[in-house]
C-alpha positions in Angstrom: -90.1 8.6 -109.5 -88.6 11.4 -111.1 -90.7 14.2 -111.4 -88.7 17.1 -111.7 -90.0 19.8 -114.8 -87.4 20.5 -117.4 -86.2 23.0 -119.6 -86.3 21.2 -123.0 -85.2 23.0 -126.2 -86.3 21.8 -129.8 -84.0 21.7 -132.1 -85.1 21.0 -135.8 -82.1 19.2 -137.8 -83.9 18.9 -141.3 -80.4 16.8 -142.9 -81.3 13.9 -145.5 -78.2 14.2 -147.3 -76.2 11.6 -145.1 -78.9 9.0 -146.0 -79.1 7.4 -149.2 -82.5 8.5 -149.9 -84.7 12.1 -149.7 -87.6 12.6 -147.1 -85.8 12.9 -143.7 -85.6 16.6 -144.0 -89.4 16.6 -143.5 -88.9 14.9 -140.2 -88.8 17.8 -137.9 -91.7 19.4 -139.6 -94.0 16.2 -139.1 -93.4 15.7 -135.1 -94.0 19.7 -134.7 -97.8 18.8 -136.8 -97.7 15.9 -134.7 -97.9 18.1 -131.4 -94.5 16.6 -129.5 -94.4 20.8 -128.5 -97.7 21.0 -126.6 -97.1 17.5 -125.5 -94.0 18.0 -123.6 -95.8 21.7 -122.1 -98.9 19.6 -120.9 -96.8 17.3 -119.0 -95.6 20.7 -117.1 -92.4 21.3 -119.1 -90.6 24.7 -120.2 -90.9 24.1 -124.2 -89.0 26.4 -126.4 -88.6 25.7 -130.0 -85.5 27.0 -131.2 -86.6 26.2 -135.0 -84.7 24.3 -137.8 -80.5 25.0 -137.9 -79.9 25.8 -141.6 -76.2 25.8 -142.7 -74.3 26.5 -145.6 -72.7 23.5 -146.7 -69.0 23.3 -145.3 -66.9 24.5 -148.7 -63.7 24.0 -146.4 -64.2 20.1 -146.7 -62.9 18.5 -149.5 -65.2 16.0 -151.6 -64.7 12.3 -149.7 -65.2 9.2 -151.8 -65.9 7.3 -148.9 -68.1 10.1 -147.2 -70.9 10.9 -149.5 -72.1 14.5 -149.0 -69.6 15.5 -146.5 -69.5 19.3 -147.1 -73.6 19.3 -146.0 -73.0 16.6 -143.2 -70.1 18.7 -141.8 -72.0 21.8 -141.6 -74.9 20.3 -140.1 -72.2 18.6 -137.2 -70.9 22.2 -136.3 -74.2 23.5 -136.3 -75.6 20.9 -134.0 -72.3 20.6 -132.1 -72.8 24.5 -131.2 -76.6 24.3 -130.4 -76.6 21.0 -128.4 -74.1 22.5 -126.1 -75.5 25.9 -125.7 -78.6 24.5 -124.4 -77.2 21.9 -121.9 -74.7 24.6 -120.8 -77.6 27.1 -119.7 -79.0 24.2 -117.9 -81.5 22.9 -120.6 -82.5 19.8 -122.0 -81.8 19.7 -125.8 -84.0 17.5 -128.3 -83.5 17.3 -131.9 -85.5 16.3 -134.0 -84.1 14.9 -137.8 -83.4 14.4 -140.1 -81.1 11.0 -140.3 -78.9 9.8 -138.3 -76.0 11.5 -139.1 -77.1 14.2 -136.9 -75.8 12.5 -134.1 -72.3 13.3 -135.2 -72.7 16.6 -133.9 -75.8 16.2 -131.4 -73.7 13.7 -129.0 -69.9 15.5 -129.7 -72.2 18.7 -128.5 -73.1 16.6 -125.1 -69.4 15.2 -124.8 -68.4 18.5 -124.5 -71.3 19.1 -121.7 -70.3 16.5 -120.2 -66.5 17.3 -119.8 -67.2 21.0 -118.9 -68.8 19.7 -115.4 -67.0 16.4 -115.0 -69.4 13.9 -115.8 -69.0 11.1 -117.9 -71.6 10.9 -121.2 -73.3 7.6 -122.1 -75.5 7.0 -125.0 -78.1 4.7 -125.1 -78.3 3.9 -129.1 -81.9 2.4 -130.0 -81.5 1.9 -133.9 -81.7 -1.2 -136.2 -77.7 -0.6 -137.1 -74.8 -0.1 -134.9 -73.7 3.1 -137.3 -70.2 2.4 -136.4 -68.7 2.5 -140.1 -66.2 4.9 -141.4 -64.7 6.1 -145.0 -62.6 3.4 -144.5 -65.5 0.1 -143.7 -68.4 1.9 -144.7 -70.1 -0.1 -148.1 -72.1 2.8 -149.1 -70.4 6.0 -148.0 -74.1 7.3 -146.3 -72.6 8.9 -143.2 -76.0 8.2 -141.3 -73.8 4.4 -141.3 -71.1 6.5 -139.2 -71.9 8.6 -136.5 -71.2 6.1 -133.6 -67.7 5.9 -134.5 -67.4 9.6 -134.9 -68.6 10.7 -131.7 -66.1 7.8 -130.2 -63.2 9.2 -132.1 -62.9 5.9 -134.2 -63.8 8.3 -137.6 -61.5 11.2 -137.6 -60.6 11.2 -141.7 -61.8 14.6 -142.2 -61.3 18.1 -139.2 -65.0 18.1 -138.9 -64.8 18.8 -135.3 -61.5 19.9 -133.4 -59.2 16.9 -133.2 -58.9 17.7 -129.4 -62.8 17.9 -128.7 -63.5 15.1 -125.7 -65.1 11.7 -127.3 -67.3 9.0 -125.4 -65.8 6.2 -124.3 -67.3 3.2 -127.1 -67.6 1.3 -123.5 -70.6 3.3 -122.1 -72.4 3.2 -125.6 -75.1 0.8 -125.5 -76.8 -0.1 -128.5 -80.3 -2.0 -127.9 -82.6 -3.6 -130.9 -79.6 -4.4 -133.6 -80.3 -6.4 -135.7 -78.5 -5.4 -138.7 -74.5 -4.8 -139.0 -71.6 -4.8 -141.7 -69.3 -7.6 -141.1 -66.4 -5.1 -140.9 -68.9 -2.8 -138.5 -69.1 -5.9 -136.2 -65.4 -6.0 -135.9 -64.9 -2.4 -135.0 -67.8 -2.8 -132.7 -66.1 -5.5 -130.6 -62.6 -4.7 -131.1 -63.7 -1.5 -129.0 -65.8 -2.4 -126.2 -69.3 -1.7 -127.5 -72.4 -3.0 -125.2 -74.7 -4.3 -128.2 -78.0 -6.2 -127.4 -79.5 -7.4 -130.4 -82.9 -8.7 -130.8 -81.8 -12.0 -129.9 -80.8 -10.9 -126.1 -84.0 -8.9 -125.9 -86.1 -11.8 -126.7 -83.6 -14.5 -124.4 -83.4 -11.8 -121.1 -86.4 -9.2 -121.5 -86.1 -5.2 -122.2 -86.7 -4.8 -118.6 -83.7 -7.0 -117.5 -81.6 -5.1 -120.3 -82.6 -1.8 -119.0 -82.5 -2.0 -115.1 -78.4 -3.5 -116.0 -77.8 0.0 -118.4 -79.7 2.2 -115.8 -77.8 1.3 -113.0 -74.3 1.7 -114.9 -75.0 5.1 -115.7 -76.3 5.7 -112.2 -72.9 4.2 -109.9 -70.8 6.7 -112.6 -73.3 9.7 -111.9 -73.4 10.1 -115.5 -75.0 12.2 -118.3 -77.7 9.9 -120.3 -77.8 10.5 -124.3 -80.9 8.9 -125.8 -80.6 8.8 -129.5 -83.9 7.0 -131.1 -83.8 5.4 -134.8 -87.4 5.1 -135.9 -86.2 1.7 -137.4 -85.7 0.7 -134.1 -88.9 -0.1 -133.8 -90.7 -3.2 -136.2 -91.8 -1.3 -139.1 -95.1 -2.8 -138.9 -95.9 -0.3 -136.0 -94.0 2.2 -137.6 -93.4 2.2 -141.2 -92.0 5.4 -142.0 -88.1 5.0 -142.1 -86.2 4.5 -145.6 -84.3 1.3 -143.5 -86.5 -1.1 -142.5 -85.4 -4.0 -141.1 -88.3 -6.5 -140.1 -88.2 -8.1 -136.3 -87.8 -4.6 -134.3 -89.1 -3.7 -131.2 -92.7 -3.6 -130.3 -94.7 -0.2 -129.4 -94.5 -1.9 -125.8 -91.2 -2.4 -125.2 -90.6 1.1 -126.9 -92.9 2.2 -124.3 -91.3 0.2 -121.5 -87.7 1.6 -122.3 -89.1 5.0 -122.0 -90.9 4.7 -118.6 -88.3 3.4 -117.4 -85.9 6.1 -118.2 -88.5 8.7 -117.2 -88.2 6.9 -113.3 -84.4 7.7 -113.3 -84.4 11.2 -114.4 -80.7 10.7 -115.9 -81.7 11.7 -119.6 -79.8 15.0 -120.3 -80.5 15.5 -123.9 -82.1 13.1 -126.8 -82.0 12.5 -130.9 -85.4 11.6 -132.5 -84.2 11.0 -136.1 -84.8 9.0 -139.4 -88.4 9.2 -139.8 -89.6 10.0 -143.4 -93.0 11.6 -143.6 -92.9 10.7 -147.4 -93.0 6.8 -146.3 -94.8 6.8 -143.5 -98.8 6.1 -143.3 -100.9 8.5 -142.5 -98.5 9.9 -139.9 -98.1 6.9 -137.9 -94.7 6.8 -137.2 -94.5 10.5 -136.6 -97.4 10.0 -133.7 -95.5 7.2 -132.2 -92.2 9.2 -131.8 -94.4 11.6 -130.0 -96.4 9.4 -127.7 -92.6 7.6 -126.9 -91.0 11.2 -126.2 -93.9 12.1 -124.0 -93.4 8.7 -121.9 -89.6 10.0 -122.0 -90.8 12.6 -120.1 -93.3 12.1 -117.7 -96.6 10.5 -119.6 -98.0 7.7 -117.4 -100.1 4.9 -118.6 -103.4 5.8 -116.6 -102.9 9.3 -118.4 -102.4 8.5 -121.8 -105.6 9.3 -124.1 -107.9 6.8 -126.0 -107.4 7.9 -130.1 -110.4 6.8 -132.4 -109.1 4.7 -135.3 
Protein backbone atom coordinates (compact mmCIF):
# COMPACT_ATOMS: atom_id res chain seq x y z
CA UNK A 1 0.00 0.00 0.00
CA UNK A 2 1.12 3.34 -0.72
CA UNK A 3 1.12 5.45 2.05
CA UNK A 4 3.46 8.06 1.48
CA UNK A 5 1.98 11.94 2.53
CA UNK A 6 2.07 14.44 -0.37
CA UNK A 7 2.51 17.80 -1.09
CA UNK A 8 -0.75 18.60 -3.00
CA UNK A 9 -1.42 22.06 -4.43
CA UNK A 10 -5.00 23.37 -5.36
CA UNK A 11 -5.32 25.00 -8.17
CA UNK A 12 -8.72 26.74 -8.95
CA UNK A 13 -9.32 26.89 -12.93
CA UNK A 14 -12.84 28.72 -12.84
CA UNK A 15 -13.07 28.44 -17.25
CA UNK A 16 -16.74 27.88 -18.64
CA UNK A 17 -16.10 29.50 -21.83
CA UNK A 18 -14.81 26.21 -23.68
CA UNK A 19 -18.18 24.60 -22.88
CA UNK A 20 -21.18 25.37 -24.61
CA UNK A 21 -23.01 26.44 -21.55
CA UNK A 22 -22.30 28.85 -18.20
CA UNK A 23 -21.93 27.29 -14.62
CA UNK A 24 -18.44 25.53 -14.66
CA UNK A 25 -16.70 28.58 -13.43
CA UNK A 26 -18.48 27.88 -10.04
CA UNK A 27 -16.88 24.55 -10.01
CA UNK A 28 -13.81 25.29 -8.06
CA UNK A 29 -15.75 27.31 -5.60
CA UNK A 30 -18.29 24.40 -4.77
CA UNK A 31 -15.47 21.51 -3.99
CA UNK A 32 -13.57 24.28 -1.68
CA UNK A 33 -17.48 24.52 0.29
CA UNK A 34 -17.54 21.00 -0.19
CA UNK A 35 -14.29 20.56 2.09
CA UNK A 36 -11.90 18.57 -0.62
CA UNK A 37 -9.08 21.14 1.42
CA UNK A 38 -9.52 19.75 4.99
CA UNK A 39 -10.21 16.44 3.45
CA UNK A 40 -7.01 15.84 1.75
CA UNK A 41 -5.13 17.60 5.35
CA UNK A 42 -7.10 14.95 7.56
CA UNK A 43 -5.80 12.12 5.53
CA UNK A 44 -2.12 13.61 6.65
CA UNK A 45 -1.44 15.60 3.54
CA UNK A 46 0.52 19.14 3.03
CA UNK A 47 -2.67 21.19 1.50
CA UNK A 48 -1.95 24.54 0.05
CA UNK A 49 -4.49 26.32 -1.95
CA UNK A 50 -2.93 28.31 -4.41
CA UNK A 51 -6.46 30.09 -5.23
CA UNK A 52 -8.26 30.57 -8.70
CA UNK A 53 -5.62 31.54 -11.91
CA UNK A 54 -7.43 34.59 -13.46
CA UNK A 55 -6.06 35.59 -16.97
CA UNK A 56 -6.69 38.11 -19.35
CA UNK A 57 -7.96 36.72 -22.34
CA UNK A 58 -5.13 35.95 -24.98
CA UNK A 59 -5.62 39.24 -27.49
CA UNK A 60 -2.65 37.71 -29.46
CA UNK A 61 -5.00 34.82 -30.83
CA UNK A 62 -6.99 35.54 -33.56
CA UNK A 63 -10.88 34.72 -33.52
CA UNK A 64 -11.21 30.82 -34.72
CA UNK A 65 -14.44 29.72 -36.37
CA UNK A 66 -13.82 26.29 -35.44
CA UNK A 67 -12.49 27.16 -31.86
CA UNK A 68 -15.15 29.02 -30.02
CA UNK A 69 -13.65 31.35 -27.39
CA UNK A 70 -10.16 30.77 -28.10
CA UNK A 71 -8.61 34.06 -26.84
CA UNK A 72 -10.19 32.95 -23.03
CA UNK A 73 -9.29 29.20 -23.55
CA UNK A 74 -5.74 30.12 -24.62
CA UNK A 75 -5.04 32.20 -21.72
CA UNK A 76 -6.40 29.80 -19.29
CA UNK A 77 -3.84 26.93 -21.17
CA UNK A 78 -0.72 29.18 -20.42
CA UNK A 79 -1.86 29.89 -17.14
CA UNK A 80 -2.33 26.33 -16.21
CA UNK A 81 0.58 25.17 -18.32
CA UNK A 82 2.82 27.58 -16.03
CA UNK A 83 1.16 26.55 -12.63
CA UNK A 84 0.91 22.74 -13.20
CA UNK A 85 4.56 22.67 -13.82
CA UNK A 86 5.72 24.84 -11.08
CA UNK A 87 4.17 22.68 -8.68
CA UNK A 88 5.33 19.26 -9.93
CA UNK A 89 8.82 20.84 -10.49
CA UNK A 90 9.20 21.78 -6.56
CA UNK A 91 8.20 18.23 -5.97
CA UNK A 92 4.34 18.74 -5.44
CA UNK A 93 1.37 17.23 -6.40
CA UNK A 94 -0.94 19.65 -8.45
CA UNK A 95 -4.86 19.35 -8.53
CA UNK A 96 -7.15 21.51 -10.33
CA UNK A 97 -10.11 21.98 -9.85
CA UNK A 98 -12.61 23.38 -13.00
CA UNK A 99 -14.01 24.53 -14.69
CA UNK A 100 -14.52 22.28 -18.11
CA UNK A 101 -12.63 20.34 -19.66
CA UNK A 102 -10.70 22.35 -21.62
CA UNK A 103 -8.46 22.96 -18.76
CA UNK A 104 -6.68 19.97 -19.55
CA UNK A 105 -5.18 21.56 -22.50
CA UNK A 106 -2.85 23.28 -20.34
CA UNK A 107 -3.03 21.06 -17.01
CA UNK A 108 -1.56 17.85 -18.88
CA UNK A 109 0.90 19.96 -21.55
CA UNK A 110 2.12 21.47 -17.88
CA UNK A 111 2.84 17.63 -16.71
CA UNK A 112 4.35 16.66 -20.20
CA UNK A 113 6.74 19.07 -19.59
CA UNK A 114 7.34 17.53 -15.88
CA UNK A 115 7.59 14.65 -17.25
CA UNK A 116 10.34 15.31 -19.93
CA UNK A 117 12.38 17.54 -17.44
CA UNK A 118 13.25 14.12 -15.32
CA UNK A 119 12.84 11.54 -18.01
CA UNK A 120 9.79 9.92 -17.31
CA UNK A 121 7.20 9.11 -19.65
CA UNK A 122 3.41 10.86 -18.86
CA UNK A 123 0.24 8.83 -19.09
CA UNK A 124 -3.22 9.97 -18.66
CA UNK A 125 -5.86 8.11 -17.42
CA UNK A 126 -9.06 9.96 -19.07
CA UNK A 127 -12.31 9.10 -17.06
CA UNK A 128 -15.02 11.23 -19.15
CA UNK A 129 -18.16 10.31 -21.06
CA UNK A 130 -16.34 11.73 -24.49
CA UNK A 131 -13.03 10.96 -25.86
CA UNK A 132 -12.36 15.02 -26.37
CA UNK A 133 -10.20 14.24 -29.22
CA UNK A 134 -11.83 16.80 -31.79
CA UNK A 135 -10.14 19.64 -33.35
CA UNK A 136 -11.11 23.04 -35.45
CA UNK A 137 -10.99 20.80 -38.11
CA UNK A 138 -13.68 17.58 -36.81
CA UNK A 139 -15.09 19.33 -34.00
CA UNK A 140 -19.25 19.75 -34.68
CA UNK A 141 -19.63 22.45 -32.25
CA UNK A 142 -16.33 24.37 -31.95
CA UNK A 143 -16.55 23.89 -27.71
CA UNK A 144 -12.90 23.29 -27.11
CA UNK A 145 -13.81 21.25 -23.80
CA UNK A 146 -14.47 18.56 -27.21
CA UNK A 147 -10.52 19.07 -27.76
CA UNK A 148 -8.09 18.87 -25.30
CA UNK A 149 -7.05 15.13 -25.81
CA UNK A 150 -5.81 15.87 -29.14
CA UNK A 151 -4.07 18.98 -27.96
CA UNK A 152 -2.11 17.70 -25.35
CA UNK A 153 -1.06 14.75 -28.03
CA UNK A 154 -0.11 17.33 -30.62
CA UNK A 155 -2.98 16.10 -32.98
CA UNK A 156 -4.54 20.09 -32.52
CA UNK A 157 -1.86 22.50 -33.20
CA UNK A 158 -4.13 25.16 -35.52
CA UNK A 159 -3.42 28.04 -33.34
CA UNK A 160 0.67 28.78 -31.19
CA UNK A 161 -1.28 28.27 -27.99
CA UNK A 162 1.66 26.55 -26.48
CA UNK A 163 5.27 26.41 -28.08
CA UNK A 164 5.18 24.23 -31.17
CA UNK A 165 8.32 22.43 -29.66
CA UNK A 166 6.75 21.78 -26.03
CA UNK A 167 6.94 17.70 -25.52
CA UNK A 168 3.35 16.00 -26.18
CA UNK A 169 2.07 12.44 -24.79
CA UNK A 170 2.23 9.84 -26.75
CA UNK A 171 -2.02 9.17 -27.78
CA UNK A 172 -0.71 5.38 -27.00
CA UNK A 173 -0.38 5.74 -23.16
CA UNK A 174 -3.77 7.78 -22.98
CA UNK A 175 -6.36 5.59 -21.65
CA UNK A 176 -9.82 6.64 -21.76
CA UNK A 177 -12.33 4.53 -19.42
CA UNK A 178 -16.31 5.02 -19.26
CA UNK A 179 -16.85 6.35 -23.17
CA UNK A 180 -19.72 6.13 -24.18
CA UNK A 181 -20.21 8.98 -26.37
CA UNK A 182 -17.95 10.04 -29.55
CA UNK A 183 -18.19 12.00 -32.98
CA UNK A 184 -17.81 9.66 -35.85
CA UNK A 185 -14.89 11.67 -37.13
CA UNK A 186 -13.48 11.70 -33.14
CA UNK A 187 -13.59 7.90 -33.46
CA UNK A 188 -11.43 7.94 -36.44
CA UNK A 189 -8.73 10.15 -35.04
CA UNK A 190 -9.05 8.10 -31.91
CA UNK A 191 -8.00 4.80 -33.62
CA UNK A 192 -6.01 6.05 -36.41
CA UNK A 193 -3.63 7.11 -33.45
CA UNK A 194 -3.30 4.42 -31.00
CA UNK A 195 -5.78 5.50 -28.30
CA UNK A 196 -6.54 2.73 -25.39
CA UNK A 197 -10.53 3.46 -25.08
CA UNK A 198 -12.73 1.26 -22.89
CA UNK A 199 -16.12 2.10 -23.26
CA UNK A 200 -18.97 1.02 -21.17
CA UNK A 201 -19.39 -1.95 -22.99
CA UNK A 202 -15.73 -3.46 -22.01
CA UNK A 203 -16.44 -2.35 -18.41
CA UNK A 204 -19.48 -4.24 -18.21
CA UNK A 205 -17.94 -7.54 -20.46
CA UNK A 206 -14.28 -7.54 -18.37
CA UNK A 207 -14.89 -5.66 -14.93
CA UNK A 208 -13.23 -2.01 -13.79
CA UNK A 209 -10.93 -4.12 -11.72
CA UNK A 210 -9.65 -6.27 -14.70
CA UNK A 211 -9.39 -2.87 -16.79
CA UNK A 212 -7.46 -1.19 -14.10
CA UNK A 213 -4.85 -3.81 -12.81
CA UNK A 214 -3.99 -4.08 -17.13
CA UNK A 215 -3.54 0.22 -17.14
CA UNK A 216 -1.75 0.02 -13.61
CA UNK A 217 0.71 -2.24 -14.53
CA UNK A 218 1.62 -0.45 -18.01
CA UNK A 219 2.37 2.67 -16.31
CA UNK A 220 4.30 0.73 -13.70
CA UNK A 221 6.93 -1.56 -16.25
CA UNK A 222 7.52 2.24 -17.95
CA UNK A 223 8.21 3.87 -14.40
CA UNK A 224 5.84 6.47 -15.56
CA UNK A 225 4.19 9.71 -14.38
CA UNK A 226 0.19 9.01 -13.79
CA UNK A 227 -2.28 11.98 -15.00
CA UNK A 228 -5.79 11.43 -13.63
CA UNK A 229 -8.12 13.75 -15.30
CA UNK A 230 -11.93 13.14 -13.94
CA UNK A 231 -15.17 14.30 -16.04
CA UNK A 232 -18.02 14.47 -13.65
CA UNK A 233 -20.06 12.93 -16.62
CA UNK A 234 -18.04 10.07 -16.15
CA UNK A 235 -19.99 8.95 -13.71
CA UNK A 236 -24.17 7.97 -14.39
CA UNK A 237 -25.73 11.20 -13.76
CA UNK A 238 -28.19 9.60 -11.62
CA UNK A 239 -25.46 9.64 -8.81
CA UNK A 240 -24.25 12.78 -9.93
CA UNK A 241 -26.35 15.06 -11.81
CA UNK A 242 -24.44 18.18 -12.00
CA UNK A 243 -22.57 18.27 -15.45
CA UNK A 244 -24.18 20.28 -18.58
CA UNK A 245 -23.28 16.64 -20.59
CA UNK A 246 -25.01 14.00 -19.40
CA UNK A 247 -24.96 11.02 -20.95
CA UNK A 248 -27.06 8.15 -19.24
CA UNK A 249 -25.24 4.56 -18.56
CA UNK A 250 -22.01 5.97 -16.66
CA UNK A 251 -20.16 4.60 -14.06
CA UNK A 252 -21.49 3.71 -10.63
CA UNK A 253 -20.28 5.62 -7.28
CA UNK A 254 -18.62 2.02 -6.75
CA UNK A 255 -16.63 1.54 -9.57
CA UNK A 256 -15.74 5.34 -9.25
CA UNK A 257 -14.67 4.34 -5.91
CA UNK A 258 -12.90 1.15 -7.02
CA UNK A 259 -10.78 3.07 -9.66
CA UNK A 260 -9.62 5.32 -7.00
CA UNK A 261 -8.55 2.78 -4.36
CA UNK A 262 -6.92 1.25 -6.61
CA UNK A 263 -4.85 4.05 -7.81
CA UNK A 264 -4.27 5.11 -4.18
CA UNK A 265 -2.42 1.32 -3.69
CA UNK A 266 0.06 2.26 -6.55
CA UNK A 267 1.12 5.64 -5.50
CA UNK A 268 1.84 6.52 -9.32
CA UNK A 269 -0.68 9.56 -9.48
CA UNK A 270 1.52 12.68 -9.97
CA UNK A 271 -1.00 15.34 -10.51
CA UNK A 272 -5.02 15.19 -11.31
CA UNK A 273 -8.03 17.41 -13.17
CA UNK A 274 -11.42 17.41 -11.35
CA UNK A 275 -13.46 19.30 -13.92
CA UNK A 276 -16.96 19.89 -15.46
CA UNK A 277 -19.13 20.02 -12.54
CA UNK A 278 -21.79 22.74 -12.60
CA UNK A 279 -23.04 23.84 -9.24
CA UNK A 280 -25.92 25.61 -11.08
CA UNK A 281 -27.26 21.94 -12.16
CA UNK A 282 -26.34 19.97 -9.58
CA UNK A 283 -28.76 18.86 -6.50
CA UNK A 284 -28.17 20.05 -3.46
CA UNK A 285 -24.35 19.67 -3.94
CA UNK A 286 -24.28 16.14 -4.72
CA UNK A 287 -22.07 15.96 -7.37
CA UNK A 288 -19.77 18.38 -5.76
CA UNK A 289 -19.59 15.91 -2.47
CA UNK A 290 -18.95 12.93 -4.68
CA UNK A 291 -15.90 14.53 -6.44
CA UNK A 292 -14.65 15.03 -2.89
CA UNK A 293 -15.26 11.68 -1.28
CA UNK A 294 -13.52 10.14 -4.89
CA UNK A 295 -10.44 12.57 -4.50
CA UNK A 296 -10.11 11.65 -0.86
CA UNK A 297 -10.10 7.67 -1.91
CA UNK A 298 -7.44 9.11 -4.48
CA UNK A 299 -5.53 9.74 -1.77
CA UNK A 300 -5.56 7.66 1.02
CA UNK A 301 -9.44 7.35 2.41
CA UNK A 302 -10.13 3.64 3.25
CA UNK A 303 -13.45 2.12 3.33
CA UNK A 304 -13.48 1.25 7.18
CA UNK A 305 -12.70 5.14 7.52
CA UNK A 306 -15.13 6.68 5.51
CA UNK A 307 -17.94 8.49 7.65
CA UNK A 308 -21.80 7.64 7.84
CA UNK A 309 -23.74 11.06 6.28
CA UNK A 310 -27.47 11.47 7.45
CA UNK A 311 -29.74 11.80 4.45
Amino acid sequence: MAETKKKITLIGAPIEEGSGRRGCAMGPAALRIGGLDTTLAELGHSVTDEGDVKPLPARDMPNHKGANNLQIVTAFTRALDSAVHDVARAGGVPIVLGGDHALAMGSVSGMARHAADVGRPLFVLWLDAHADFNSPATTPSGNMHGMPVAFFCGQAEFAPILDKDRPFVDPKRVYQVGIRSVDEREREEIAKHGVNVFDMRAIDETGMAHIMHEIIATVKDANGLLHVSLDVDFLDPEFAPGVGTTVPGGATFREAHLIMEMLCDTGLVSSVDLVELNPFLDDRGKSARILVELTASLFGRRILDRPTRSA
